[in-house]
Structure formats: C-alpha cells, structure tokens
C-alpha positions as CSV (number, residue, x, y, z in Angstrom):
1,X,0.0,0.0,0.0
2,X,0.9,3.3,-0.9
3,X,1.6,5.8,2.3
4,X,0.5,9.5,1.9
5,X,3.5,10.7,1.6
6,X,4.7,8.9,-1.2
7,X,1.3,9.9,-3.5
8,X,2.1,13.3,-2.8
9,X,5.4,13.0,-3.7
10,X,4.1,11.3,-6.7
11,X,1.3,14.1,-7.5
12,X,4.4,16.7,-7.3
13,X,6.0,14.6,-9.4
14,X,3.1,14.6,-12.2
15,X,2.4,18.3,-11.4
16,X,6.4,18.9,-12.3
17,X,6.1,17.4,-15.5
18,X,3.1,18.9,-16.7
19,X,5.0,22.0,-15.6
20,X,7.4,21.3,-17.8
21,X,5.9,20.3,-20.7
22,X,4.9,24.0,-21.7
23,X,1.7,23.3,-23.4
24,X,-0.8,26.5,-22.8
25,X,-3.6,24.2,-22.4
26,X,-1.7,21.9,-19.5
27,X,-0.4,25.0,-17.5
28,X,-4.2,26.3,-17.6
29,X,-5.6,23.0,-16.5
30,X,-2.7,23.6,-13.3
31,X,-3.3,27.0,-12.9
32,X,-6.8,26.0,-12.0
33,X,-6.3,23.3,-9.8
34,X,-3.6,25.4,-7.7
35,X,-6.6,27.8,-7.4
36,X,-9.4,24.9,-7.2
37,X,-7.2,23.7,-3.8
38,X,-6.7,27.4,-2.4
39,X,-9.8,28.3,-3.0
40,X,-11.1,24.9,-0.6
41,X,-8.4,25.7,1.6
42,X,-9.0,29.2,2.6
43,X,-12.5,29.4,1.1
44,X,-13.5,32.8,3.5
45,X,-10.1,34.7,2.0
46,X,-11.4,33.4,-1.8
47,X,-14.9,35.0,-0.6
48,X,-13.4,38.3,0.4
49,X,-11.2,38.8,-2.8
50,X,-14.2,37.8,-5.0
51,X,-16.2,40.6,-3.0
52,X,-13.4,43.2,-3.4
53,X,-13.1,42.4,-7.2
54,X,-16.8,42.3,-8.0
55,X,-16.5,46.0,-5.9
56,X,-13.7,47.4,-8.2
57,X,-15.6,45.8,-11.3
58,X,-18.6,47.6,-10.3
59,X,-16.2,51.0,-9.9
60,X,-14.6,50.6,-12.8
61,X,-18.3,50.5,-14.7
62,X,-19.5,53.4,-12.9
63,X,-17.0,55.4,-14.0
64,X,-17.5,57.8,-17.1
C-alpha cells in the first residue's frame, strides 16, 4: 500500500512534468487546480477577494 507521503510526492511529481511540458492548455488545466485547492483551503479569503473584485468591477463600470 501506498503511504500518503509517497502519493504526494508522486502528485508533485506529475504536477512537475506537466509543468514542464509547456503546453498553454496543461499550464491552464494547473493553474486552475492550484486555485481549485486554495480556493477549498482558505475558502472565506477566496470569498473576500471575489467581493473586493466584483466591488472594483462595479467601480470601474460606474466610472465615465
């Protein structure tokens, strides 16, 4: 059986490759699971910064 540590080694393994592979469509697809896991992780500080964005958004608009 696998221990924990080893399949994240492994997963940072994967992730490094796909890293390095260079393709625009890969990085995206990392790019957004980086995000998908820091959004779960800290989902009140993902709240916040969508609520300060949709604010400036909303500025921005206003603005003549």
């Amino acid at each position: 059986m696998t221990s924990p540590d080893e399949l994240m080694r492994s997963v940072n393994e994967f992730l490094d490759i796909l890293n390095s592979i260079g393709s625009q469509g890969v990085s995206q697809a990392v790019d957004l699971t980086h995000l998908d896991r820091l959004v779960r992780r800290y989902p009140e500080a993902a709240r916040k910064s969508l609520e300060l964005y949709d604010r400036q958004f909303r500025s921005d608009r206003a603005e003549p």
